[in-house]
N, CA, C and O atoms as a DFTB+ gen file, in Angstrom:
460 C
 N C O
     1  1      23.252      -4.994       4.100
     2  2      22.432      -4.582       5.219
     3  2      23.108      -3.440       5.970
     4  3      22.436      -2.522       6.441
     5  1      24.775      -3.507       6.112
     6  2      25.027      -2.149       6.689
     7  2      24.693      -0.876       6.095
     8  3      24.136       0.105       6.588
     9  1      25.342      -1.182       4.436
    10  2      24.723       0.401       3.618
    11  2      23.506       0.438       3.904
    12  3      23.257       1.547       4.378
    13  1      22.329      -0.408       3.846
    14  2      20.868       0.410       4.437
    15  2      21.214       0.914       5.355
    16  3      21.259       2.140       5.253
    17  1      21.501       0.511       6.273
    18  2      21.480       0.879       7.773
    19  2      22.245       2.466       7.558
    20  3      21.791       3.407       8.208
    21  1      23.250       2.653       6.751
    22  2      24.278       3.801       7.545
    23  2      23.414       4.909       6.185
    24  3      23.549       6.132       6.146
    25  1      22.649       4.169       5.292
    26  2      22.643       4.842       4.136
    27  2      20.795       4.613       4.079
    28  3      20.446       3.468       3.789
    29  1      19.857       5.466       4.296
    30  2      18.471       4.998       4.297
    31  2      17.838       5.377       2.836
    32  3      16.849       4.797       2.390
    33  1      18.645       6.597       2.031
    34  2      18.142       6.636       0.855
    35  2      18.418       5.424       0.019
    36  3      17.868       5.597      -1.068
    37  1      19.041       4.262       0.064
    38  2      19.281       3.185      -0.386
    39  2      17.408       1.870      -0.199
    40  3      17.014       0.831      -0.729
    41  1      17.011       2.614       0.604
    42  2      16.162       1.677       1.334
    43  2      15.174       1.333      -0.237
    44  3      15.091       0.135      -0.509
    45  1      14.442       2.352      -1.250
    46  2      14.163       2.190      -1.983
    47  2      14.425       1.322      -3.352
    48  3      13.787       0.790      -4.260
    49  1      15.883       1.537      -2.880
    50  2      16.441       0.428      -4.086
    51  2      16.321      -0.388      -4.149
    52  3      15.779      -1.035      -5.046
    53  1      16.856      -0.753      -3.063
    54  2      17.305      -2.284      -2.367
    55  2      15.526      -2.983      -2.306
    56  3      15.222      -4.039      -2.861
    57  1      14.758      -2.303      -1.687
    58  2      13.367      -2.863      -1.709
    59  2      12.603      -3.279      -3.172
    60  3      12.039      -4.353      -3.376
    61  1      12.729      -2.151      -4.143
    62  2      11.973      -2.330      -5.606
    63  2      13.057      -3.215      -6.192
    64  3      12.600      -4.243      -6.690
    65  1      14.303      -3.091      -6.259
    66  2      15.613      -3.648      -7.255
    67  2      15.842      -4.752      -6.850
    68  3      15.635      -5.809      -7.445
    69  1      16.316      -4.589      -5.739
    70  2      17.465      -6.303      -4.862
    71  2      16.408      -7.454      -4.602
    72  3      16.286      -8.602      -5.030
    73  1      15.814      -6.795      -3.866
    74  2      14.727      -7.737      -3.386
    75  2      14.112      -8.175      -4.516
    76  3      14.361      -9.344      -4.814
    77  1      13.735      -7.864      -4.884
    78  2      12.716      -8.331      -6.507
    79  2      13.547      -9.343      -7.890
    80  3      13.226     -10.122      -8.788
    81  1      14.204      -8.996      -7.580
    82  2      15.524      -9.707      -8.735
    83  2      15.883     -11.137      -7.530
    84  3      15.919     -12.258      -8.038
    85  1      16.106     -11.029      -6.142
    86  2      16.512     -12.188      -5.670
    87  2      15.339     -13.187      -5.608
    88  3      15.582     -14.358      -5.314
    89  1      14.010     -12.760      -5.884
    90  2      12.873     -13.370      -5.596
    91  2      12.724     -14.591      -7.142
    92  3      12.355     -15.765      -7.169
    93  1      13.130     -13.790      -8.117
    94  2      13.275     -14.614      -9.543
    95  2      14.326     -15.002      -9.480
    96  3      14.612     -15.406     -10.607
    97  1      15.283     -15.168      -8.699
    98  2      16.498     -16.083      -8.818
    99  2      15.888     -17.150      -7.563
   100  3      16.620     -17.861      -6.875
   101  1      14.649     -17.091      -7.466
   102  2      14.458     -18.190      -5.959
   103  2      15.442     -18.352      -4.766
   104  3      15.842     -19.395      -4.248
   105  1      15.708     -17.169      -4.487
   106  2      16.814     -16.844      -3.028
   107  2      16.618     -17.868      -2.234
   108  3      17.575     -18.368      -1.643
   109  1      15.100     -18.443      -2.060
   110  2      15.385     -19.174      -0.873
   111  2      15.514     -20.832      -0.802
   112  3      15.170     -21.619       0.081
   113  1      16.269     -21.077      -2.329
   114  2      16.751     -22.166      -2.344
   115  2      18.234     -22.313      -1.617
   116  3      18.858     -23.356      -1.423
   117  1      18.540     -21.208      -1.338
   118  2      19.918     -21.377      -0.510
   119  2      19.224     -20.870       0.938
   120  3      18.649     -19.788       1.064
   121  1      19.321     -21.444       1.551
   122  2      19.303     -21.203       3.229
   123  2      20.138     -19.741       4.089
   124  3      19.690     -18.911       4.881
   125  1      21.522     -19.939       3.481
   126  2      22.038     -18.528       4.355
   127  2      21.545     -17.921       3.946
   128  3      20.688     -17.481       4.712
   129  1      21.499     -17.260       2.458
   130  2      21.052     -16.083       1.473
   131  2      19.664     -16.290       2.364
   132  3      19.571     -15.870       3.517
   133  1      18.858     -16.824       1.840
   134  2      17.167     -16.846       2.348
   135  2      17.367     -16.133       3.887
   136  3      16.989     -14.965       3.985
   137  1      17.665     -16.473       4.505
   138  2      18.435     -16.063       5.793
   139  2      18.738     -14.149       5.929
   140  3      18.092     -13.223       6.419
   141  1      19.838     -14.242       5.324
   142  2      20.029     -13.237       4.453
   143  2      18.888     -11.919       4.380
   144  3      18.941     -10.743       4.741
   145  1      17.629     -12.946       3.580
   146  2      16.792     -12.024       2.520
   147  2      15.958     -11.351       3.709
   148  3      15.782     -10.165       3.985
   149  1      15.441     -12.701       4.404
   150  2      14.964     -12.363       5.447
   151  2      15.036     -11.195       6.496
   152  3      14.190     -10.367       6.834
   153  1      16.432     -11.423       6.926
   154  2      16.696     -10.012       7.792
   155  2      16.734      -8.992       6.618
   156  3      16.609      -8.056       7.408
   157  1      16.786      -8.476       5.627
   158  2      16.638      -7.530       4.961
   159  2      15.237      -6.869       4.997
   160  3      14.884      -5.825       5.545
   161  1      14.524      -7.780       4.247
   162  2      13.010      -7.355       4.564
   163  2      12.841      -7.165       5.677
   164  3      12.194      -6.129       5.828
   165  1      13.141      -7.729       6.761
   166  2      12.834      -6.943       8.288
   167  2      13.306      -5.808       8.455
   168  3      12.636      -5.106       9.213
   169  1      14.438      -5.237       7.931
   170  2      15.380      -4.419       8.287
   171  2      14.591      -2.617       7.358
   172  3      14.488      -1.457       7.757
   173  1      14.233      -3.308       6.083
   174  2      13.591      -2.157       5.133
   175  2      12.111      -2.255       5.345
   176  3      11.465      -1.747       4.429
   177  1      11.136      -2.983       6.696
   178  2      10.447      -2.672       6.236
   179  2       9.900      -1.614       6.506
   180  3      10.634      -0.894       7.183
   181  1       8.742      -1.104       6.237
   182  2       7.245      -1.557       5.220
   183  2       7.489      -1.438       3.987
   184  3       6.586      -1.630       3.173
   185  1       9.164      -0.986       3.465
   186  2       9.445      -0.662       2.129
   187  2       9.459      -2.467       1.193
   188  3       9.135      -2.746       0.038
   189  1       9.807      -3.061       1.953
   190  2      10.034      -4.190       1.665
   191  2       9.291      -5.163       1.125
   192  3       9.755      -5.967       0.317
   193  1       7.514      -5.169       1.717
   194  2       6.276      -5.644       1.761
   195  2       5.858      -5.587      -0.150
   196  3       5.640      -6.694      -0.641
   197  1       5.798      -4.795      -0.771
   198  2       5.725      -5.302      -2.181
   199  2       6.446      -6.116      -2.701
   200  3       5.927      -7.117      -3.196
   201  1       7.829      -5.936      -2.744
   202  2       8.665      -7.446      -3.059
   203  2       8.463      -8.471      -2.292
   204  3       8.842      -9.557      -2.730
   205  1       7.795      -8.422      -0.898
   206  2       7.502      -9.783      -0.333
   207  2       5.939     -10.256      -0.793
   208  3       5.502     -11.368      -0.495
   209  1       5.323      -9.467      -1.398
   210  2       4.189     -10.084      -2.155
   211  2       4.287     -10.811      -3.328
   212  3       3.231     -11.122      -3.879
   213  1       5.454     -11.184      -3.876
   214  2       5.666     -11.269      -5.020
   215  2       6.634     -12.733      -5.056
   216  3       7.088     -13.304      -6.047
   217  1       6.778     -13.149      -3.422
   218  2       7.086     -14.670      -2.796
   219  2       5.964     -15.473      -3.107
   220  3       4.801     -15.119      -2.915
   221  1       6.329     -16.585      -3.602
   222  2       5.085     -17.942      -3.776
   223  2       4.760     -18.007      -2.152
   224  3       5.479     -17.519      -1.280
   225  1       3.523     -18.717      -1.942
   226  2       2.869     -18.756      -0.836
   227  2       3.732     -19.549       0.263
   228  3       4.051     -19.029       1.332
   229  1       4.014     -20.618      -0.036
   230  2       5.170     -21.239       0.784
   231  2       6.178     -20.278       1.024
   232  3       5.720     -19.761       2.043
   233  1       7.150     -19.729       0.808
   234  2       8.010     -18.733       1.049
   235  2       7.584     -17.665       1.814
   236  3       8.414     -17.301       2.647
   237  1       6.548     -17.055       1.788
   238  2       6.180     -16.065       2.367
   239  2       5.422     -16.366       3.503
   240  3       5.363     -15.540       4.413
   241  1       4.731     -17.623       3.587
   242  2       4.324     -18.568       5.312
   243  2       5.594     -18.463       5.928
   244  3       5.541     -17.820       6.977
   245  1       7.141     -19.039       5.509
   246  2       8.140     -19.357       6.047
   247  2       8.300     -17.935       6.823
   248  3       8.273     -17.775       8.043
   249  1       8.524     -16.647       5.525
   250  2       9.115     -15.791       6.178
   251  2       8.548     -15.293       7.746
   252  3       9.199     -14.943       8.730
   253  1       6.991     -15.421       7.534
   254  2       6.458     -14.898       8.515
   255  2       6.227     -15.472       9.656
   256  3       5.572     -14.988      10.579
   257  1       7.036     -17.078       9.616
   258  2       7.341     -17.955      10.583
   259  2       8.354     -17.383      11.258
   260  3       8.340     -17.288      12.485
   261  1       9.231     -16.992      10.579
   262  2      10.683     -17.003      10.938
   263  2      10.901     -15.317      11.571
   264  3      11.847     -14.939      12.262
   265  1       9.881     -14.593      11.163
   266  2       9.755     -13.184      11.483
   267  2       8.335     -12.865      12.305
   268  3       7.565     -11.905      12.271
   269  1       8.344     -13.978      12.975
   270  2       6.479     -13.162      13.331
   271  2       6.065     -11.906      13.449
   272  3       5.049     -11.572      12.839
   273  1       6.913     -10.773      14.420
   274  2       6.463      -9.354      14.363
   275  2       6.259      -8.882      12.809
   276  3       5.534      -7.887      12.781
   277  1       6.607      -9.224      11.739
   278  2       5.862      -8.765      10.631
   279  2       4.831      -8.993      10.152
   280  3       4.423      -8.231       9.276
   281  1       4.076     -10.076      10.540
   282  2       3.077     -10.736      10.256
   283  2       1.552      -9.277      10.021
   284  3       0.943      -8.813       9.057
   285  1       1.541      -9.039      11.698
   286  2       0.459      -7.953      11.567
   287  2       0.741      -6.636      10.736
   288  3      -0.118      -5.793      10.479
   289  1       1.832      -6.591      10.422
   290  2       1.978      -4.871       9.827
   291  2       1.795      -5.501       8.243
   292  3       0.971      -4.986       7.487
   293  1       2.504      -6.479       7.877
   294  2       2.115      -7.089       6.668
   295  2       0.486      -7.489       6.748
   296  3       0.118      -6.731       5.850
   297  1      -0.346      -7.933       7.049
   298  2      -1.344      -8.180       6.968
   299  2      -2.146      -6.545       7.142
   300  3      -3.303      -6.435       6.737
   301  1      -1.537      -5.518       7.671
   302  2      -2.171      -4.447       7.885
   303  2      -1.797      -3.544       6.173
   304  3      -2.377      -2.571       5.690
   305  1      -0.915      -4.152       5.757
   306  2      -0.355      -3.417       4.608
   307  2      -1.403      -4.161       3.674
   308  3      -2.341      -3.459       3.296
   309  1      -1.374      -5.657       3.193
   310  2      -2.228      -6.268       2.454
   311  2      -3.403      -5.669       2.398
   312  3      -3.811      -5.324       1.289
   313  1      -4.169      -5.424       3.528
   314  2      -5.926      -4.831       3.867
   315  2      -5.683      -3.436       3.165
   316  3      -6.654      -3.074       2.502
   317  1      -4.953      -2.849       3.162
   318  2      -5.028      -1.443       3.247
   319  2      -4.422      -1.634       1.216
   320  3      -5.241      -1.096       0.472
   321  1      -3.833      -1.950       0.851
   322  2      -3.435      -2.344      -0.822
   323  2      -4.450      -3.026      -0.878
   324  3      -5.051      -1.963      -1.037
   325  1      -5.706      -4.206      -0.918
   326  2      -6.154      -4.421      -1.514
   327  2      -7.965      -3.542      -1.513
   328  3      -8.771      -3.590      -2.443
   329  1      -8.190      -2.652       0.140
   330  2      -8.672      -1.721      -0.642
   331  2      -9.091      -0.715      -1.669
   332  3     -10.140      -0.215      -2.078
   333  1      -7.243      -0.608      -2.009
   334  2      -7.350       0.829      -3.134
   335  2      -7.484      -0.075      -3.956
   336  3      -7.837       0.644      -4.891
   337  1      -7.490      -1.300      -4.466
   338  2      -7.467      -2.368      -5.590
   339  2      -8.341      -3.070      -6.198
   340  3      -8.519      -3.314      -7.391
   341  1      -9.211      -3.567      -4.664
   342  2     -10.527      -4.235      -4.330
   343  2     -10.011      -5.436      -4.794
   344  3     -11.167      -5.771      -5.055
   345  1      -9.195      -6.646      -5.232
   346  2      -9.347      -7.762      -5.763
   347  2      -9.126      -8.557      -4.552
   348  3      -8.060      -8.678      -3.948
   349  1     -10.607      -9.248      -4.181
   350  2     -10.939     -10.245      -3.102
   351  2      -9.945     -11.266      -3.379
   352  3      -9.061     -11.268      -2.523
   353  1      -9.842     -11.873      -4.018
   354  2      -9.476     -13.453      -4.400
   355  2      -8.087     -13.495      -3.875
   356  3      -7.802     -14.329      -3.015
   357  1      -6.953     -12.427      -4.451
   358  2      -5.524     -12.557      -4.089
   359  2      -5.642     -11.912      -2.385
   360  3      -4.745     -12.200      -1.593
   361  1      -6.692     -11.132      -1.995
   362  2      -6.909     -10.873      -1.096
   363  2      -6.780     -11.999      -0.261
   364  3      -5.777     -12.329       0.373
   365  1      -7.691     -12.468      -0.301
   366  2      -7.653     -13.786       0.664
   367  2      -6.578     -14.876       0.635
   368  3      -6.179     -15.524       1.603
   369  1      -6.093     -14.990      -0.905
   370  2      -4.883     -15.642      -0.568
   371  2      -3.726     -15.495       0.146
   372  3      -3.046     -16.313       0.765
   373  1      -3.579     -13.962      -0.097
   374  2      -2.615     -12.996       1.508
   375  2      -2.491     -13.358       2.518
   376  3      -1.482     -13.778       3.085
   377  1      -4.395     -13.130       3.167
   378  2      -4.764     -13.840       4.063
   379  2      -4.424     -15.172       4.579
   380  3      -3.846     -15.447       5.631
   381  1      -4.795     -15.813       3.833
   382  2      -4.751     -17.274       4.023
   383  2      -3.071     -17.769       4.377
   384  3      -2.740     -18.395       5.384
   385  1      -2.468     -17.472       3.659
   386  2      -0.770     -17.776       3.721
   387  2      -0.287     -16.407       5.461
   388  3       0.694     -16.526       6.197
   389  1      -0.837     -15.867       5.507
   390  2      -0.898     -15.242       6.768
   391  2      -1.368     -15.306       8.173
   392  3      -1.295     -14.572       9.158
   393  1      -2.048     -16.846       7.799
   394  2      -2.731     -17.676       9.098
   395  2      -4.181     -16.928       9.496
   396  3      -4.566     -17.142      10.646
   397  1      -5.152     -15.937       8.519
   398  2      -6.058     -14.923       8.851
   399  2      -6.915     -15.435       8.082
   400  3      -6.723     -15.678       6.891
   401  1      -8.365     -15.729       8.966
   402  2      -9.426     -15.019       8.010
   403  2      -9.834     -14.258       6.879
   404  3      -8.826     -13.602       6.620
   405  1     -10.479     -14.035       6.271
   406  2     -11.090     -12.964       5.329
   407  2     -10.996     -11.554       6.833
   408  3     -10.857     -11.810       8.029
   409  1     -11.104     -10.420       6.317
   410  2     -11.114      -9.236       6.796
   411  2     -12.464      -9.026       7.519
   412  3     -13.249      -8.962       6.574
   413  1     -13.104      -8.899       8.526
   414  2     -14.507      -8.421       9.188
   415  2     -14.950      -7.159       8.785
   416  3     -14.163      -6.212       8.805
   417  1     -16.000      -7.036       8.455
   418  2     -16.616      -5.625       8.320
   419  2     -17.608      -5.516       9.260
   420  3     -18.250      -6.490       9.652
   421  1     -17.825      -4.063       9.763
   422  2     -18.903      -4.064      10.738
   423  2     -20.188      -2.921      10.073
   424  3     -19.918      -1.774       9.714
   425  1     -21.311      -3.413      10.026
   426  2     -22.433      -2.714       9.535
   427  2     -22.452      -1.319      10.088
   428  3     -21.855      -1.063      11.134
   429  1     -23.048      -0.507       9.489
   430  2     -23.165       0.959      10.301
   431  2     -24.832       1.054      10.588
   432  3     -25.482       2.089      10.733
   433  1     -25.248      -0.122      10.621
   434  2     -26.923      -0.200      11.409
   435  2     -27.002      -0.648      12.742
   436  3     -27.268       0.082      13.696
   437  1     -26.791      -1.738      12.792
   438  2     -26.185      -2.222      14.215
   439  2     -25.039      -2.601      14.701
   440  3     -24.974      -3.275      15.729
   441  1     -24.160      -2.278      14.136
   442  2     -23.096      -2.373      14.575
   443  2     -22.723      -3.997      14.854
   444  3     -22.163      -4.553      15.798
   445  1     -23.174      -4.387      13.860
   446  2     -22.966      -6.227      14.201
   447  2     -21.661      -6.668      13.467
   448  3     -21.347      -5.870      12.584
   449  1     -20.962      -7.554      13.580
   450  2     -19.778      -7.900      12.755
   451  2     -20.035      -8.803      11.799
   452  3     -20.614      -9.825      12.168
   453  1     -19.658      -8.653      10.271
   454  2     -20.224      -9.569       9.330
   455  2     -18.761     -10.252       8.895
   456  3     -17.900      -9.460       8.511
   457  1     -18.531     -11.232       8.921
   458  2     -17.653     -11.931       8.280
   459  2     -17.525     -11.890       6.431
   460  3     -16.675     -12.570       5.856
């Protein structure tokens, strides 16, 4: 966490490489490390947010327990990736492990809000 910090071209690595490799070793069967992983992804994000998609749903409720200010920028990142993507289903599972609704759309007739 200091080399990110003193070193930001690292931020890429550490986000696609470290993070992603500790996620298949199940990091957060150890508590400090998980700990650990945690302040990292806070530390790199929004770089961070693809390797945290890639947490089983339990893990990634925790993190965003344990980190609430990420919650909305992650949920703002999810909406905005599963636009360019369109796949509803993992969509909502995002959602769902994010304590959110499905996404609202608002008509451009009356301006009504459709769930």
């Amino acid at each position: 966490m200091q080399a990110v910090a003193t070193y930001k071209s690292l931020i890429p690595f550490v986000c696609s490489t470290l993070l992603s490799r500790l996620i298949t070793k199940k990091v957060w069967t150890n508590p400090q490390l998980w700990e650990g992983f945690i302040r990292c992804a806070k530390q790199t994000e929004p770089s961070s947010f693809d390797a945290l998609l890639q947490l089983p749903k339990e893990q990634l409720r925790d993190l965003v327990e344990k980190q609430p200010v990420m919650k909305g920028k992650l949920r703002e990142y999810v909406l905005k990736k599963a636009g360019n993507k369109g796949n509803k289903t993992r969509l909502a599972g995002f959602l769902e492990v994010l304590g959110e609704g499905p996404p609202e759309r608002q008509t451009a007739a009356d301006g009504a809000i459709q769930a």
